[in-house]
N, C-alpha and C positions, 0 to 999 in steps of 0.2 A: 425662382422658376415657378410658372403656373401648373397646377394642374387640373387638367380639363376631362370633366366626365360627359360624356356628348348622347345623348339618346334621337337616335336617326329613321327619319321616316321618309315617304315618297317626295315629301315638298315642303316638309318639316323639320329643324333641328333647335332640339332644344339644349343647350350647353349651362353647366353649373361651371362656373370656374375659383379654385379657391389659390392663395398664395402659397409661400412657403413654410409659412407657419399652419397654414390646413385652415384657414378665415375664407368664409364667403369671401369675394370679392365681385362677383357678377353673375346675375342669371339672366340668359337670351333665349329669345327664341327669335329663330330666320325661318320666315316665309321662301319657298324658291326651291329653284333645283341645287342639283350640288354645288354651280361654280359661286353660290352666295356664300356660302359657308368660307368657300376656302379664300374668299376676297375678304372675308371678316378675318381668318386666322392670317394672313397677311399682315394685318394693318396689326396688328399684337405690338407690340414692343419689348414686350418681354419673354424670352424662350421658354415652350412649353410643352409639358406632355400631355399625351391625350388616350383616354379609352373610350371603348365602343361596343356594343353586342354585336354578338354574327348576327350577319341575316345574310339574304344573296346577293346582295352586292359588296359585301363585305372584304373581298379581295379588292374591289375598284377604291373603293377608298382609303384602303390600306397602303396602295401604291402610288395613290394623291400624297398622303398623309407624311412621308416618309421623308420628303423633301421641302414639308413645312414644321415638322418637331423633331424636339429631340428625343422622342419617344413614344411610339404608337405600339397601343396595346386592343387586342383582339378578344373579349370577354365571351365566356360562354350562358348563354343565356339561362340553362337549366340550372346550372352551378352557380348563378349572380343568386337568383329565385330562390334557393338552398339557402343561401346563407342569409337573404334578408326578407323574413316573411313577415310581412303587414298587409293589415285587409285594406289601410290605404294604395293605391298605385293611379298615378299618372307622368305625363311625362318629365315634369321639375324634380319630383319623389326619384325616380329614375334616373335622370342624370344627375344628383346631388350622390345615388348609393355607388355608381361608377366612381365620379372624382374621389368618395372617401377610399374606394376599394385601390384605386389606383395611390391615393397619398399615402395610403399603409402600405403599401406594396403587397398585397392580398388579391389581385387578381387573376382568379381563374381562365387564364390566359387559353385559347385554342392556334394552331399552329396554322399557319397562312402560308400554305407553297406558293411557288413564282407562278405566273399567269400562264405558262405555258400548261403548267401540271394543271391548273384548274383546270383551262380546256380539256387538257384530256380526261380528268374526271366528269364533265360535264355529256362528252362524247360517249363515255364507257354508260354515263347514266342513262342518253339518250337512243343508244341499242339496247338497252334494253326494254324502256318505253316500247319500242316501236316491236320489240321480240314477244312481248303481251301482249298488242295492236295484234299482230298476224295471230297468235292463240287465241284471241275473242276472237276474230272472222272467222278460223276456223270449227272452232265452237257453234258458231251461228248455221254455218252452212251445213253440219251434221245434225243440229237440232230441225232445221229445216228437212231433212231427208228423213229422220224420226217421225216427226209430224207427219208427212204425208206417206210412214208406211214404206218407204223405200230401203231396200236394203242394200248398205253399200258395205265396200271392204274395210277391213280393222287394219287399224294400226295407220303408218304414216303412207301405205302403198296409196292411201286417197289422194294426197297431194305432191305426186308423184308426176310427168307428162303426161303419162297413160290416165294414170287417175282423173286429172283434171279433165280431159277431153273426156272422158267416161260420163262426168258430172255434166259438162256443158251439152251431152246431148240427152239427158237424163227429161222424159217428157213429164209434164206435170199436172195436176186436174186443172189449176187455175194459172192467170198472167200472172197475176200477183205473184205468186209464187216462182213461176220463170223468172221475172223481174228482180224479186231475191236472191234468184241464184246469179243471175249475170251480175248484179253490182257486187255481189262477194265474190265473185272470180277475180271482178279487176280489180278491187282493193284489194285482194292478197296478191296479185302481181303489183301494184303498187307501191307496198309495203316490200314487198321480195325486190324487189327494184333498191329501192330507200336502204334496207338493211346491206343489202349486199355493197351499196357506195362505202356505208358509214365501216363496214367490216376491213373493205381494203383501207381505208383511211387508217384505222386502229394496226391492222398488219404492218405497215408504212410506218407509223408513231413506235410499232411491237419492236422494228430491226433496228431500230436507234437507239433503243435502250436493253442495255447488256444484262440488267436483272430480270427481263421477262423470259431471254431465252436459259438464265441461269434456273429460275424457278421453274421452267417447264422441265425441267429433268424428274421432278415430284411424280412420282406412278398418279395419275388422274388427274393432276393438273393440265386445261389445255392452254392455250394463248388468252382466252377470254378472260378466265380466273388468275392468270401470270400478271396479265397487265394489271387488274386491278386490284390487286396484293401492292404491286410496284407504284401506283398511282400513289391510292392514301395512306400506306405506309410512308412513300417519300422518302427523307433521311432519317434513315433508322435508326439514328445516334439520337434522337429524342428521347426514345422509350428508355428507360433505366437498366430494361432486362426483356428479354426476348416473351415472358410471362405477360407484360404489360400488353401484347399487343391483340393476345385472346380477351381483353378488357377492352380494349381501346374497338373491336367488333363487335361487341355485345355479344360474345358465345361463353361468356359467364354464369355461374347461377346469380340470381339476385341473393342479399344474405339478411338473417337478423338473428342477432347473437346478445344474448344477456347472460350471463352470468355462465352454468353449465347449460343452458338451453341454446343449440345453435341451430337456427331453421335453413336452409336452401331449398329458394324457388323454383321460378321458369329462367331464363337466362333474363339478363338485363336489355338487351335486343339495342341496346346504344351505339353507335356510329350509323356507319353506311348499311343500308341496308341489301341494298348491292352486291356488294361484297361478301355480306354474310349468306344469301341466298349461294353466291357464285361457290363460295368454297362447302356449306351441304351439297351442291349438286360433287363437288370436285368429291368429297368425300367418300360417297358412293363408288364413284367410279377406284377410286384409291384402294379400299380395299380388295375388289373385283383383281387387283393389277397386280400390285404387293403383299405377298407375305407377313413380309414384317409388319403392316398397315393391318390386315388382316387379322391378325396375333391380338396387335394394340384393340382395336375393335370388338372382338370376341372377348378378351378378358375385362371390357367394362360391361359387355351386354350378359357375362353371367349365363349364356344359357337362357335368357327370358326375355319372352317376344315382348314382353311388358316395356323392356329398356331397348329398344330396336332405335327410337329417337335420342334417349340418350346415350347411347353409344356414338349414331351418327355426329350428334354437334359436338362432343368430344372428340371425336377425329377433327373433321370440321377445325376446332381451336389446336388442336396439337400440329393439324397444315401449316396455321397460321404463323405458332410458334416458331416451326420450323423454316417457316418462309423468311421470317425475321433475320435467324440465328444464320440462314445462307445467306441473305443479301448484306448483314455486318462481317463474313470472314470471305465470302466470295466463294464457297464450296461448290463443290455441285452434292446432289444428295447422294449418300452414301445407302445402297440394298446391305441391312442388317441384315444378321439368320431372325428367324420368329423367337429364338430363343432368347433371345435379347431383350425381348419386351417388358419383362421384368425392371429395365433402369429407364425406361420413360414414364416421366409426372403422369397421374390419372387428372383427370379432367374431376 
């Protein structure tokens, strides 16, 4: 059997392929879009596996791929770069360190959900895109009333009905300035428009799947942070241990440990990032709600404003945890007393 180390670009693939015994046997490179690649794996003769780096099209190929080897593997790029550092790199170097990493079976494999779960990760990503879009416009049109000395009301009563009509009759010294204010009206109706499609869409996607409304049982979890637990989490029979998946978020500290000297940093901030914003904001709200959340929270903050952030991304990762260890037995979440917090891990 071949195996094939493939390094993929927009109109590029360059393939190392060695035999069974792990001997060069060919290196390509195909000019084209995808469908050359997979007219070349066709013509093969003989059955092969194949590895690749993520990048974003990485699901589409993974679902081409499945139906021409007998073994398609998903490489994570940071983790390839990890294990093979040379100040040479290009694309041959590249697919030659794939095919070895794959003929040892040493690949730092990444998990490829069905196309369906991309999308919806791709949609949870794109509300939120578009949840920043409306806070810049909104940003803009208060620096705008700063600037010219106007003083309007705090908090969100601005973009409110009232509010808004308040603002559009708001007179101004210059056009320019009116002019600023009308196109940021209609781009945050436009946007409010857009979010509010993409929300019912996500609602719709939230009732078909029975872990989002299991994890909104969590005191501050809402649907937004439910769904996207349940997204890149996926099948939670990956992780080894419900601890892995505060790793698998990057709400870890980063570590460096020699001997008796062991350092921890800032967190590792690896995976979605998404997701890690979604459960700090859950967090906050979590304590506000529970008790018990509350307990856990206080006994990492110590009493000092100083650990006010790490407390929060400790909750933050102990959500996660917890989101885990419900969606592997199917629980809903259990209100401990505060006194209990004593038998939960510290962060």
């Amino acid at each position: 059997m071949y195996t094939i180390g493939l390094d993929v670009h927009q109109r590029l693939f360059v393939l190392c392929i060695l035999d069974s015994a792990g001997k060069l046997v060919k290196e390509e490179r195909l000019r084209g879009d995808a469908n050359v690649l997979f007219a070349y794996l066709r013509k093969l003769r003989v059955p092969f596996q194949i590895c690749y780096e993520a990048s974003c099209s990485y699901g589409y190929f993974y679902d081409r791929l499945q139906g021409l080897a007998r073994r398609v593997l998903v490489a994570h790029p940071g983790a390839v770069r990890l294990i093979f550092r040379a100040k040479r790199k290009h694309d041959r170097i590249d697919a030659r360190k794939l095919a070895t990493l794959l003929f040892l079976d040493q690949v730092p494999s990444v998990h490829v959900p069905p196309v369906d779960v991309r999308s919806w990760r791709r949609l949870i990503q794109f509300r939120r895109r578009l949840v920043a879009q409306r806070t810049a416009v909104k940003n803009r049109l208060r620096a705008l009333l700063r600037t010219h000395g106007v003083t309007a009301v705090r908090g969100k009563r601005l973009w409110t009905r009232a509010g808004r009509a308040w603002l559009a009759e708001v007179n101004w010294s210059t056009r320019e300035a009116a002019l600023e204010r009308d196109l940021g009206l209609d781009e945050l109706e436009q946007v409010g428009t857009r979010l509010r499609t993409v929300e019912r869409m996500l609602n719709a996607i939230g009732r078909r799947r029975s872990g989002v409304a299991l994890l909104r049982t969590i005191p501050g979890v809402g649907p937004r942070t439910a769904e996207a637990l349940v997204a890149w989490i996926d099948d939670v029979r990956r992780f080894r241990h419900n601890r892995q998946v505060g790793c698998y978020f990057g709400l870890v500290p980063s570590q460096d440990q020699s001997a008796a000297c062991n350092r921890l940093g800032h967190i590792t901030r690896e995976g979605p990032s998404v997701v890690r914003q979604l459960l700090c904001e859950a967090a906050w709200q979590a304590k506000a709600r529970s008790p018990f959340l509350q307990a856990y929270y206080e006994r990492i903050r110590r009493g000092d404003r100083d650990r006010t952030k790490i407390a929060l991304v400790a909750l933050a990762r102990y959500l996660a945890c917890v989101a885990a260890a419900m969606l592997r037995t199917g629980e809903v979440w259990r209100h401990d007393s505060p006194a209990e917090t004593s038998a939960c891990p510290a962060a």
